[in-house]
PDB file of N, H, CA, C and O in Angstrom:
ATOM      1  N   UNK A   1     116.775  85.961 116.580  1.00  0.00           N
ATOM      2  CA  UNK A   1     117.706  86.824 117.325  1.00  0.00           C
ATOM      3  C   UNK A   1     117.534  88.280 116.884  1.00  0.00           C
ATOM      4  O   UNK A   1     117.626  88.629 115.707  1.00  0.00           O
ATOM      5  N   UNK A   2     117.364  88.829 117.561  1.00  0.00           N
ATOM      6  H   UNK A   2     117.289  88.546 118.517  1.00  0.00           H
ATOM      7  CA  UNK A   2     117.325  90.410 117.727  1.00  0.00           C
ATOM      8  C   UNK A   2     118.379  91.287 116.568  1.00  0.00           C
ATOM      9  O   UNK A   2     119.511  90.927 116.892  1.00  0.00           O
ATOM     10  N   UNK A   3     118.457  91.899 115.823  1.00  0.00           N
ATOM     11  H   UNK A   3     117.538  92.192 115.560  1.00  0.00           H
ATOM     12  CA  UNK A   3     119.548  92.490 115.022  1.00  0.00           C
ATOM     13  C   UNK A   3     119.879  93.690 115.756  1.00  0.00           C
ATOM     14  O   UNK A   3     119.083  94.495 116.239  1.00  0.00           O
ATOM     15  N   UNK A   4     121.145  93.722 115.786  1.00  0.00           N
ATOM     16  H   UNK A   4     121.791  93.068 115.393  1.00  0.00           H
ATOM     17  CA  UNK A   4     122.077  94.585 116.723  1.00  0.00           C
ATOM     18  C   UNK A   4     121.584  96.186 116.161  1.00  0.00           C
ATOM     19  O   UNK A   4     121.490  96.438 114.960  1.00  0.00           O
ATOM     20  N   UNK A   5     121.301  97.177 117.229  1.00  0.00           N
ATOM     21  H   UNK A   5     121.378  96.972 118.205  1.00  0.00           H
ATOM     22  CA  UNK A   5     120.947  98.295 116.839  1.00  0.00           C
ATOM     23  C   UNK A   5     122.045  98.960 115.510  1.00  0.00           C
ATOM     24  O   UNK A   5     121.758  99.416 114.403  1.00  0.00           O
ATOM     25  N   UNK A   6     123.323  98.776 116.176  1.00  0.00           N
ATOM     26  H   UNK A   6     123.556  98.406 117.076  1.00  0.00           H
ATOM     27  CA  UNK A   6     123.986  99.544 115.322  1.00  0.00           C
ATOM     28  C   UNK A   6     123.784  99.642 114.107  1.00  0.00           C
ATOM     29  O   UNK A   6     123.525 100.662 113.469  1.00  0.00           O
ATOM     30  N   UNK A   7     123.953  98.056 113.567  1.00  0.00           N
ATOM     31  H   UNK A   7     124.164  97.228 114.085  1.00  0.00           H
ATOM     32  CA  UNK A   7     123.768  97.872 111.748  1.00  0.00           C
ATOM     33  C   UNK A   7     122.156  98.612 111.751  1.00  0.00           C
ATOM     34  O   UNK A   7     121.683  98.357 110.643  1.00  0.00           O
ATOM     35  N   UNK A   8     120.976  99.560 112.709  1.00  0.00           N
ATOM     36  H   UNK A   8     121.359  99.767 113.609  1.00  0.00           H
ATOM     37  CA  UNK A   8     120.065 100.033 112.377  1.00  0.00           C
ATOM     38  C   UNK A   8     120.885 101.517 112.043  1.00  0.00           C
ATOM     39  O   UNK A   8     121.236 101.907 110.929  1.00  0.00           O
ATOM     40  N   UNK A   9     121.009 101.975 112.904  1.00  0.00           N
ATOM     41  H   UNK A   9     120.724 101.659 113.809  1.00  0.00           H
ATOM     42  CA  UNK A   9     121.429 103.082 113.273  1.00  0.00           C
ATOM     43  C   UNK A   9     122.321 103.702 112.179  1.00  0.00           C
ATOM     44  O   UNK A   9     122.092 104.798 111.666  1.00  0.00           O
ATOM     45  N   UNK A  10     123.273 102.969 111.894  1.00  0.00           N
ATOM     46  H   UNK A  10     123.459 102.079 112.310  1.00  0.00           H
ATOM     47  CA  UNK A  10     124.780 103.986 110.941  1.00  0.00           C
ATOM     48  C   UNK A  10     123.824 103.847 109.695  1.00  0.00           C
ATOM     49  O   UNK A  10     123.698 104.999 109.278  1.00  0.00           O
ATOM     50  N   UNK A  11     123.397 103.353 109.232  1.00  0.00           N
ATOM     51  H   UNK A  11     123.498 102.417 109.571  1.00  0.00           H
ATOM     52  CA  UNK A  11     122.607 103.795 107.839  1.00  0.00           C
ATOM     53  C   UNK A  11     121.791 104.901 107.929  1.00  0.00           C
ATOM     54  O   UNK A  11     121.793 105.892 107.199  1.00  0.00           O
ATOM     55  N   UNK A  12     120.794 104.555 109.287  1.00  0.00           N
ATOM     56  H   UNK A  12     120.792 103.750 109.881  1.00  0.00           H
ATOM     57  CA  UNK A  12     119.984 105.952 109.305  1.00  0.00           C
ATOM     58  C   UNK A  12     120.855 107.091 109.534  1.00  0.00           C
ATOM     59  O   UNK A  12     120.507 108.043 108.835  1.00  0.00           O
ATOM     60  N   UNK A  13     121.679 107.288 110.132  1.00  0.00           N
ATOM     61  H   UNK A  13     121.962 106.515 110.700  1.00  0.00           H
ATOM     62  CA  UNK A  13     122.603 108.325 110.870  1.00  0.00           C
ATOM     63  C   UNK A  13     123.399 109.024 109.381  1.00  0.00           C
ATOM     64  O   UNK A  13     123.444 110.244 109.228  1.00  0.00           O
ATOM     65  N   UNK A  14     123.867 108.260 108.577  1.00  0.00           N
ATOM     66  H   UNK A  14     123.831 107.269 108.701  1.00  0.00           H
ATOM     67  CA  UNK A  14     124.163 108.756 106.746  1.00  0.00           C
ATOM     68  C   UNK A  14     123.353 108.933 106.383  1.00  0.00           C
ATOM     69  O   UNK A  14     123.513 109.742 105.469  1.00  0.00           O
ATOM     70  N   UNK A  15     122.072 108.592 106.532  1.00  0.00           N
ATOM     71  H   UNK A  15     121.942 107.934 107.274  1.00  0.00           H
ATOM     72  CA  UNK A  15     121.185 109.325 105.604  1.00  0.00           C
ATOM     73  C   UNK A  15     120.649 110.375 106.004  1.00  0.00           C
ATOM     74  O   UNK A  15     120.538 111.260 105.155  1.00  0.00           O
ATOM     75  N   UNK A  16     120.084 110.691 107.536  1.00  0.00           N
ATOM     76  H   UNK A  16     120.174 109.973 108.226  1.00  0.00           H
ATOM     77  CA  UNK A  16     120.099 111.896 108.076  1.00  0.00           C
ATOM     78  C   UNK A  16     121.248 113.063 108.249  1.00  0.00           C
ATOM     79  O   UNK A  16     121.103 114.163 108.782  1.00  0.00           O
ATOM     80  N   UNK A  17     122.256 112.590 107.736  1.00  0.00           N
ATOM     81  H   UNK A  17     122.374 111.696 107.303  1.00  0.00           H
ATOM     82  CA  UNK A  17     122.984 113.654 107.264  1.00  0.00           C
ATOM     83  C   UNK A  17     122.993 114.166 106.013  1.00  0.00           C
ATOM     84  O   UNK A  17     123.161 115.383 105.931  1.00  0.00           O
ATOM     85  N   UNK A  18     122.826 113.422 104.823  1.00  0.00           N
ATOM     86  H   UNK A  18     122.690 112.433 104.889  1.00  0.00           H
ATOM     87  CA  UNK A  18     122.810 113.794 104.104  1.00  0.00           C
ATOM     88  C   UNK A  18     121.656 114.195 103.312  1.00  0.00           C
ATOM     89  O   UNK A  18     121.731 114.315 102.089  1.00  0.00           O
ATOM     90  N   UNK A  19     120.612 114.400 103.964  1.00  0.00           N
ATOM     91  H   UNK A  19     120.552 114.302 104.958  1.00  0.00           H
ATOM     92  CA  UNK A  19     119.217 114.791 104.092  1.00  0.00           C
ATOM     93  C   UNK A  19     118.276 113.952 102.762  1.00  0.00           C
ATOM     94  O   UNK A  19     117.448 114.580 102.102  1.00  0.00           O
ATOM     95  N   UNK A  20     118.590 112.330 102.495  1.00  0.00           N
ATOM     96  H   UNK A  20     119.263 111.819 103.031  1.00  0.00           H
ATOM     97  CA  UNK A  20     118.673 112.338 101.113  1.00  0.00           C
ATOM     98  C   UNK A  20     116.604 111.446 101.135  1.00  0.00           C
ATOM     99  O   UNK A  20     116.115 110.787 100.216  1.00  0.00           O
ATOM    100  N   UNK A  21     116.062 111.730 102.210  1.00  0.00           N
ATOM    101  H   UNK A  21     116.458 112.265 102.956  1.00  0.00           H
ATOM    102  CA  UNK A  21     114.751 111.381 102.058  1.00  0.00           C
ATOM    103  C   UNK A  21     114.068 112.535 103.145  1.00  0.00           C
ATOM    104  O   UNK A  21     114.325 113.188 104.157  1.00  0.00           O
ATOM    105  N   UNK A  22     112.677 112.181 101.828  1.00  0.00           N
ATOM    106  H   UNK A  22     112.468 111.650 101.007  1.00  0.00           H
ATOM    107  CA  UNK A  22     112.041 113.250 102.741  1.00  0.00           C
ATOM    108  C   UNK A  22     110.867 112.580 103.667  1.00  0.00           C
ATOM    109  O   UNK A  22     110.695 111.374 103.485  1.00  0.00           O
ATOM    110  N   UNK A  23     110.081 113.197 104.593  1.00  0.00           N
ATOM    111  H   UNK A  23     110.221 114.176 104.742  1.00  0.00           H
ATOM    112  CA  UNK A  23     109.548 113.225 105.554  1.00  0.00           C
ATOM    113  C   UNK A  23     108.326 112.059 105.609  1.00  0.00           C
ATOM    114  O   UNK A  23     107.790 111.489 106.559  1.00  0.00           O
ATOM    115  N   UNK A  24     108.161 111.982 104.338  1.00  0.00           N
ATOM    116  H   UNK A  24     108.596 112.445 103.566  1.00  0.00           H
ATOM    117  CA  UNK A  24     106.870 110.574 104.146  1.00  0.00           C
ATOM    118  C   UNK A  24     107.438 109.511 103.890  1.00  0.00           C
ATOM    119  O   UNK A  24     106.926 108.413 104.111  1.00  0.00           O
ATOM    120  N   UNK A  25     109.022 109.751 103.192  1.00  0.00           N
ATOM    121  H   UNK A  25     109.438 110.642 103.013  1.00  0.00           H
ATOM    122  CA  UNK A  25     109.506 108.372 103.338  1.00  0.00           C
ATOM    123  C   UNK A  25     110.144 107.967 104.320  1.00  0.00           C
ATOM    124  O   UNK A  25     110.259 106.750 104.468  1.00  0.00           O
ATOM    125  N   UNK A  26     110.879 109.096 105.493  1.00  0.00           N
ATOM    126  H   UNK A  26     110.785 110.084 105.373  1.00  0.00           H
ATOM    127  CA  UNK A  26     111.204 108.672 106.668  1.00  0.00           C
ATOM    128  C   UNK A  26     110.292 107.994 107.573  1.00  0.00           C
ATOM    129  O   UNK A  26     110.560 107.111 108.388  1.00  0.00           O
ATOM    130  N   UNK A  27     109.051 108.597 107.281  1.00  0.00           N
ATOM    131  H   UNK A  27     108.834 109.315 106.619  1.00  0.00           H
ATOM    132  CA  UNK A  27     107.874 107.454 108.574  1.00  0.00           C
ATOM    133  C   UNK A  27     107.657 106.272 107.458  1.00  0.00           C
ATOM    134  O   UNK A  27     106.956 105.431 108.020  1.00  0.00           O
ATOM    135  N   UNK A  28     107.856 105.977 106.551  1.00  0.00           N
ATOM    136  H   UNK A  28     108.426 106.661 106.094  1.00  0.00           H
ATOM    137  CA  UNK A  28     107.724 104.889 106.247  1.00  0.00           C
ATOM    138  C   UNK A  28     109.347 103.896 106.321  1.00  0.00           C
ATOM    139  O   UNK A  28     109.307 102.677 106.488  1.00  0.00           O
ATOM    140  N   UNK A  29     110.270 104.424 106.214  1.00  0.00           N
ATOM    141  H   UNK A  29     110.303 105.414 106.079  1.00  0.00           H
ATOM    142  CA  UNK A  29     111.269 103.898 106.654  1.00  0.00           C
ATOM    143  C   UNK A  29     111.106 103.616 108.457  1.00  0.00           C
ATOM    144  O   UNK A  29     111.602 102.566 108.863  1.00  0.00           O
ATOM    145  N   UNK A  30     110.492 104.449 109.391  1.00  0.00           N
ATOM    146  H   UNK A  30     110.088 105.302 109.061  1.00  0.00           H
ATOM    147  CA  UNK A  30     110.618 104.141 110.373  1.00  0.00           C
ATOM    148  C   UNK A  30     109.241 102.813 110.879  1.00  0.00           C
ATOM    149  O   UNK A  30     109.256 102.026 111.825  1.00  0.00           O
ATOM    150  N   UNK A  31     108.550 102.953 110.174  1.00  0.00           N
ATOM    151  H   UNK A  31     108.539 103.593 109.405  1.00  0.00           H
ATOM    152  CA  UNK A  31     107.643 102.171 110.729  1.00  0.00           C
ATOM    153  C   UNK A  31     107.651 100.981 110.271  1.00  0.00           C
ATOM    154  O   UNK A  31     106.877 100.160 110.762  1.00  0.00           O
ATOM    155  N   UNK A  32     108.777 100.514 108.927  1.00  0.00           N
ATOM    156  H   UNK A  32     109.406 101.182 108.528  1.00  0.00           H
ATOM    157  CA  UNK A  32     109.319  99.470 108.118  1.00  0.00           C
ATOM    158  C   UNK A  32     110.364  98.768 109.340  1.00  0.00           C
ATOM    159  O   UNK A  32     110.356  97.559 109.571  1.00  0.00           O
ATOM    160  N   UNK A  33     111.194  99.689 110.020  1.00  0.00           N
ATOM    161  H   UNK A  33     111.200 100.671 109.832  1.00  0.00           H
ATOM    162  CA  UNK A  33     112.283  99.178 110.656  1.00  0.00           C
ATOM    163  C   UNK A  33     111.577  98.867 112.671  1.00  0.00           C
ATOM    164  O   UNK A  33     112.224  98.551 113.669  1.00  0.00           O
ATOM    165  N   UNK A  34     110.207  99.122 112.525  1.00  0.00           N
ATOM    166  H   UNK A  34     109.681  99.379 111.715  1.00  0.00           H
ATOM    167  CA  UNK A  34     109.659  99.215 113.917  1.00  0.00           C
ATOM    168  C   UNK A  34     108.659  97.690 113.585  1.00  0.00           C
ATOM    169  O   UNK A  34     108.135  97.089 114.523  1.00  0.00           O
ATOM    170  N   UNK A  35     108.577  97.425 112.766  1.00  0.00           N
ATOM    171  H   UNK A  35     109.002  97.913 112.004  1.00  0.00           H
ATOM    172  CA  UNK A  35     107.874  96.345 112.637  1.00  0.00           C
ATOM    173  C   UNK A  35     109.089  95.205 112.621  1.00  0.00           C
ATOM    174  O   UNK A  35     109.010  94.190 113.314  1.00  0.00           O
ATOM    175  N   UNK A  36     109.866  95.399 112.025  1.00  0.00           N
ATOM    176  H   UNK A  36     109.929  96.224 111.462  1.00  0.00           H
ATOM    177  CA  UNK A  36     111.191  94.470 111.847  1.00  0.00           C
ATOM    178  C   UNK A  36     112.149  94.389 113.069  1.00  0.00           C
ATOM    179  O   UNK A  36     112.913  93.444 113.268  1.00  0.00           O
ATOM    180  N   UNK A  37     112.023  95.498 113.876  1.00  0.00           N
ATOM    181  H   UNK A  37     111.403  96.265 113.714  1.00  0.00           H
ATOM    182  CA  UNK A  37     111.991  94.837 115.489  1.00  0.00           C
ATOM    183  C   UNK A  37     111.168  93.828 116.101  1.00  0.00           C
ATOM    184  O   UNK A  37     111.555  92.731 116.502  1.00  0.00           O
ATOM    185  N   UNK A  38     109.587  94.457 116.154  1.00  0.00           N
ATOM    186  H   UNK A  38     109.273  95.349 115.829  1.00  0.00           H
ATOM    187  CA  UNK A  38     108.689  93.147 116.748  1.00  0.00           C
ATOM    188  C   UNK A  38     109.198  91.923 116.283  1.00  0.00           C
ATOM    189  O   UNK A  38     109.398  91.014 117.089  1.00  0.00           O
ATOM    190  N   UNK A  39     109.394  91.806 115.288  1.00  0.00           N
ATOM    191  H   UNK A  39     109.232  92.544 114.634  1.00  0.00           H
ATOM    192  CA  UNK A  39     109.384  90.374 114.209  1.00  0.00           C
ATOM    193  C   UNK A  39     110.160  89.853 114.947  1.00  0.00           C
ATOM    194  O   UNK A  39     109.865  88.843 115.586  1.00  0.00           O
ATOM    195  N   UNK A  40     111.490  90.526 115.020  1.00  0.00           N
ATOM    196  H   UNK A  40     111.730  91.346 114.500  1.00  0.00           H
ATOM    197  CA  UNK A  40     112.738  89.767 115.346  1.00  0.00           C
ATOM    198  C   UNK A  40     112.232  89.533 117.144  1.00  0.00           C
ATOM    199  O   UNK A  40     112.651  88.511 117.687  1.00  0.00           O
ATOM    200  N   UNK A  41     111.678  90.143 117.666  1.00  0.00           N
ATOM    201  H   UNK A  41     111.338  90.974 117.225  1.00  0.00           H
ATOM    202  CA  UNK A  41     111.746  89.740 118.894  1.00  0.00           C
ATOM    203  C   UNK A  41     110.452  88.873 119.313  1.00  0.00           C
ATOM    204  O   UNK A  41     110.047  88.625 120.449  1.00  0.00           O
ATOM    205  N   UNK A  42     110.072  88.595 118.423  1.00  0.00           N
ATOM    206  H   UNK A  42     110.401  88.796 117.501  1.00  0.00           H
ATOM    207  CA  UNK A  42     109.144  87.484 118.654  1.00  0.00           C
ATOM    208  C   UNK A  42     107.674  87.932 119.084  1.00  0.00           C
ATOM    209  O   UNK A  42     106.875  87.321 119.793  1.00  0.00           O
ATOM    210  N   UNK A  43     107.566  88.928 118.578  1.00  0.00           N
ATOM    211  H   UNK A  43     108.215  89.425 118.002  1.00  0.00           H
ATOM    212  CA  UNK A  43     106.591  89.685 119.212  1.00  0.00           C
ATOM    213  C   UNK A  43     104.676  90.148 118.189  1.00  0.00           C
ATOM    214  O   UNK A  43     103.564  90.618 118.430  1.00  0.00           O
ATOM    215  N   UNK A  44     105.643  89.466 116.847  1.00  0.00           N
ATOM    216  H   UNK A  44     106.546  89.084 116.651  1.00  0.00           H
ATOM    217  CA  UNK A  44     104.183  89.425 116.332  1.00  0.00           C
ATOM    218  C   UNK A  44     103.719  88.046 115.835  1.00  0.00           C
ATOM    219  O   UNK A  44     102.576  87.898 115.404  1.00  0.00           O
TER     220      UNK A  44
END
């Protein structure tokens, strides 16, 4: 089952406020949480 955007979202959304990673760990946070979509959707 698919994990509900939100529980993605409000973590990233606190941490982009509070500026507390920088730019190499954000594409690795994003491409951590873009693979963990496929997964969940059955897609790899």
């Amino acid at each position: 089952m698919p994990l509900p955007l939100p529980l993605l979202w409000v973590p990233m959304r606190v941490l982009l406020r509070y500026h507390l990673l920088s730019k190499g760990q954000w594409l690795k946070l994003v491409l951590a949480l873009s693979l963990i979509r496929l997964a969940s959707l059955g897609q790899l």
